[in-house]
C-alpha positions as CSV (number, residue, x, y, z in Angstrom):
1,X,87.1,98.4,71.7
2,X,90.7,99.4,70.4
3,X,91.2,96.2,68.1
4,X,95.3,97.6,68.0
5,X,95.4,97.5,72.0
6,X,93.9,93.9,71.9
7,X,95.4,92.6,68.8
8,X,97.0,89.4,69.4
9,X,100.7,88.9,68.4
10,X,102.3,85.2,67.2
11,X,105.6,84.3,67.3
12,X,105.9,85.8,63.4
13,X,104.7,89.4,64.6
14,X,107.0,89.0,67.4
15,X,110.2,87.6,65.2
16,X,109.3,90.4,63.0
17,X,109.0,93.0,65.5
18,X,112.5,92.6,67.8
19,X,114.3,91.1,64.6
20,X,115.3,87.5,66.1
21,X,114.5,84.2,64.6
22,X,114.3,81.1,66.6
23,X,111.7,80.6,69.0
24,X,114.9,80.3,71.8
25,X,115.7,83.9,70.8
26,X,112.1,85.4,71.0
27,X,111.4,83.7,74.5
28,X,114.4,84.9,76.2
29,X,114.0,88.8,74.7
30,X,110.6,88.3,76.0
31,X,112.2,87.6,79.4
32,X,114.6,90.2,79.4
33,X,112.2,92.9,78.4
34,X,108.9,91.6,80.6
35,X,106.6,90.9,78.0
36,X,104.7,88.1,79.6
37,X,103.3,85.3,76.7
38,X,101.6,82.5,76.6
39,X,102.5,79.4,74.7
40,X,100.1,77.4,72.0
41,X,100.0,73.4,71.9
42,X,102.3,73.3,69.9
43,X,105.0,75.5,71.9
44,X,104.6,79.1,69.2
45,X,104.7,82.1,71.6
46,X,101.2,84.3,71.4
47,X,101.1,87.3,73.9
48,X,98.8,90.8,73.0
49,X,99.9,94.2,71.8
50,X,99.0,96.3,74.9
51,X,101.5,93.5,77.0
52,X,104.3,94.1,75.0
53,X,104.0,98.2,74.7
54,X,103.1,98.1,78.5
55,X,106.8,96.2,78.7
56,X,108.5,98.3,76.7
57,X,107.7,101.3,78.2
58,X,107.8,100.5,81.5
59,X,103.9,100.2,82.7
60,X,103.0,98.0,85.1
61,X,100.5,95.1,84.0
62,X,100.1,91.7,85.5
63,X,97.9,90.2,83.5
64,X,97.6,89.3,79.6
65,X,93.8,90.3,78.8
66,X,92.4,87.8,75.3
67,X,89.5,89.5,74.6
């Protein structure tokens, strides 16, 4: 298993990552860029690291795999 491919990024890793703040911000750069998430109880954004690289370089993925 490739633990980095599967690694699970919260809305910190993602704030820290694309350099906005407020959850608002995060969301709709999410939109804009196609990384699908997921949202916990409590509304913090969770998606994986193979999701967001497929987004941002332009692979095609339909699903968000939590292994």
């Amino acid at each position: 298993m490739n633990t980095v491919k599967t690694a699970l990024l919260n809305e910190k890793d993602l704030s820290n990552w694309c350099g906005y703040k407020r959850r608002g911000d995060i969301e709709k750069f999410c939109r804009e860029h196609g990384v699908k998430f997921t949202t916990g109880k409590d509304g913090r954004i969770l998606t994986t690291q193979a999701v967001l690289d497929a987004a941002i370089l332009g692979e095609s993925s339909n699903e968000i795999e939590f292994t």
